[in-house]
C-alpha positions as CSV (number, residue, x, y, z in Angstrom):
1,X,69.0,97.0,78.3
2,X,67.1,97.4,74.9
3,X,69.1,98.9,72.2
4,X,66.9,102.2,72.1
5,X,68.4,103.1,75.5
6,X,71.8,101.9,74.5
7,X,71.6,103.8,71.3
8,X,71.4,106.8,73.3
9,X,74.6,105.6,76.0
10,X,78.0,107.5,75.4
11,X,81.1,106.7,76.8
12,X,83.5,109.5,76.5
13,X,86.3,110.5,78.1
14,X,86.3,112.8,81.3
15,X,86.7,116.1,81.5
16,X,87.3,118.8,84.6
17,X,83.8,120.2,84.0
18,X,82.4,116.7,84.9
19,X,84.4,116.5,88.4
20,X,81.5,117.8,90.1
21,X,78.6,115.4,88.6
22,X,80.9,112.4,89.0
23,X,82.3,113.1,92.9
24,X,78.3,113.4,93.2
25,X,77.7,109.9,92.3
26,X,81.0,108.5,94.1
27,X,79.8,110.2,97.8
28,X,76.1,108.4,96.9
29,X,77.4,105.3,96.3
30,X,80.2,105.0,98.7
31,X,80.6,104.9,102.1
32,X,84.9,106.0,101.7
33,X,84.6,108.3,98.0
34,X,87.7,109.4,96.5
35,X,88.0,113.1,97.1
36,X,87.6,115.7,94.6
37,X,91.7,115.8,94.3
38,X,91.7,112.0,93.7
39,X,89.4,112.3,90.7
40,X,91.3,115.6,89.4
41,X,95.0,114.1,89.6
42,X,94.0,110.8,87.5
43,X,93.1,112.9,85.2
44,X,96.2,115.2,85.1
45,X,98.2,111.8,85.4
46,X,96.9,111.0,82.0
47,X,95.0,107.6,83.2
48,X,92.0,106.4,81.4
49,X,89.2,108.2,82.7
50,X,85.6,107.7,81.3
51,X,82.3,108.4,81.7
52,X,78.9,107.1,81.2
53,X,76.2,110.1,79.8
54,X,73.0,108.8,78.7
55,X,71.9,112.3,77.1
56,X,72.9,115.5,78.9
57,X,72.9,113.2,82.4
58,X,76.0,111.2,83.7
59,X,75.1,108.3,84.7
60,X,78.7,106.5,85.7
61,X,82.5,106.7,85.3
62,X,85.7,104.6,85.6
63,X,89.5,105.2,85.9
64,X,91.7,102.7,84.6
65,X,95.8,103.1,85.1
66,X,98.2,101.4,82.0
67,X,101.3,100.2,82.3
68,X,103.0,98.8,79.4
69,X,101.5,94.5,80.5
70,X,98.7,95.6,82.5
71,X,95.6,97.5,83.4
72,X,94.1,98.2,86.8
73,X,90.9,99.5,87.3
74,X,91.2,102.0,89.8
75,X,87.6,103.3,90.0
76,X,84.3,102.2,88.7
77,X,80.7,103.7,89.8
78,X,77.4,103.9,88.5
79,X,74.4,105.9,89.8
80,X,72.7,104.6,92.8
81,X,69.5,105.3,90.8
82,X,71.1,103.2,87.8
83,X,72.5,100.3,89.3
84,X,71.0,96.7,88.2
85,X,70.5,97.9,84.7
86,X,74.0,96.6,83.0
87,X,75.7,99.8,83.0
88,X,78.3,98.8,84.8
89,X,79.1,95.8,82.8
90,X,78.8,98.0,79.9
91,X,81.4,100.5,81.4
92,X,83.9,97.7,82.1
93,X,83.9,95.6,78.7
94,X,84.7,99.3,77.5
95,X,88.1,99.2,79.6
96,X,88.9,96.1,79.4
97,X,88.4,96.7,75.2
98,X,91.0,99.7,75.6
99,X,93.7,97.7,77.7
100,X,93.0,94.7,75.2
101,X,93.7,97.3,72.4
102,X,96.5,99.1,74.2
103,X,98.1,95.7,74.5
104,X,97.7,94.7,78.0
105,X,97.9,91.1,79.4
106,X,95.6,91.8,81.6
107,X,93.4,93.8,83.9
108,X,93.2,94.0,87.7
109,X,91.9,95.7,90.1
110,X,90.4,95.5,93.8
111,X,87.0,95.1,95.0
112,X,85.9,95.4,99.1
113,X,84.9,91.8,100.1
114,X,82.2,92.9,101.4
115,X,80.7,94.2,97.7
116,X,78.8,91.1,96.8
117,X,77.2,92.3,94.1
118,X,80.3,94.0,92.0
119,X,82.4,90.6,93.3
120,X,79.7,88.8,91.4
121,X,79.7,90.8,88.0
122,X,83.2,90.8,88.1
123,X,83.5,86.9,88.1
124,X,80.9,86.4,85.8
125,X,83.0,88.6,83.6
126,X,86.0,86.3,83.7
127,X,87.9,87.9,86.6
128,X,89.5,85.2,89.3
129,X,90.6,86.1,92.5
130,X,94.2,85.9,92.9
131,X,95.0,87.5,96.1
132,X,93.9,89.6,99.4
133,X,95.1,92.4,100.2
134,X,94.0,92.6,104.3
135,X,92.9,95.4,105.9
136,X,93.1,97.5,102.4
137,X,89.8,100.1,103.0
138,X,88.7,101.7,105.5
139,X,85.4,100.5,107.5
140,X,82.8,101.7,109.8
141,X,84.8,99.4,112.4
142,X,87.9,99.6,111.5
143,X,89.5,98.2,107.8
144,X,88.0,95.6,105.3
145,X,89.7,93.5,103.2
146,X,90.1,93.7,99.4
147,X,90.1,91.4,97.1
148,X,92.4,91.2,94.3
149,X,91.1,90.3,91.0
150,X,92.5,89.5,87.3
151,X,91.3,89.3,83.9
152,X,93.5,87.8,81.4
153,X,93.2,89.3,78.1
């Protein structure tokens, strides 16, 4: 990522007008999305939700829930189109920076075992897994497990 493109990158906070762009990008890039009500009542719980605009396009966006020790990433995605280019890793230092200066311990949160490629960003970011959670999302053939994973700050 050179620093003209990064230059241009925004991460702001989500808004209702942006429902409709980001529940595009979840149903591309997953098999199970959240539902249009998912994205709308994290934001009306007051969680941390963020997105990703590189100029007038949104590009990714991630939900984050506090409690007053912890952080857990509830939702992360980046365009199917934009994937492999560091925005995601961008996206999550930017949480993690917020629970860090909110005054969390750590951050968790739960990847599909099955999602080599975000398991592998998020150890390479510092995250160990700590736990399974079986059966935790739904699959093509019935449930997949989830692993648990924790950052500490």
């Amino acid at each position: 990522m050179n620093s003209t493109l990064q230059a241009i990158v925004e991460i702001r906070p989500m808004h209702s007008s942006d429902l409709d762009h980001v529940i595009r990008i979840e149903r591309e890039i997953f098999l199970f999305p959240w539902s249009l009500g998912n994205f709308a009542d994290s934001l009306k719980a007051g969680y941390v939700c963020k997105v990703l605009q590189q100029t007038n396009t949104l590009i990714g966006y991630g939900i984050m829930m506090m409690s007053p020790e912890e952080a857990h990433v509830l939702t992360l995605g980046i365009s199917a189109s934009r994937q492999g280019e560091g925005w995601g890793k961008k996206l999550l230092q930017h949480l993690i920076e917020y629970a860090k200066n909110a005054g969390a311990k750590s951050v968790l949160l739960d990847v599909r075992e099955s999602n080599l490629g975000a398991v592998q960003l998020y150890k390479k970011m510092g995250f160990q897994h700590i736990a399974t959670r079986k059966g935790y999302y739904p699959a093509m053939c019935g449930r997949e497990d989830a692993l648990v994973m924790q950052l500490m700050l």
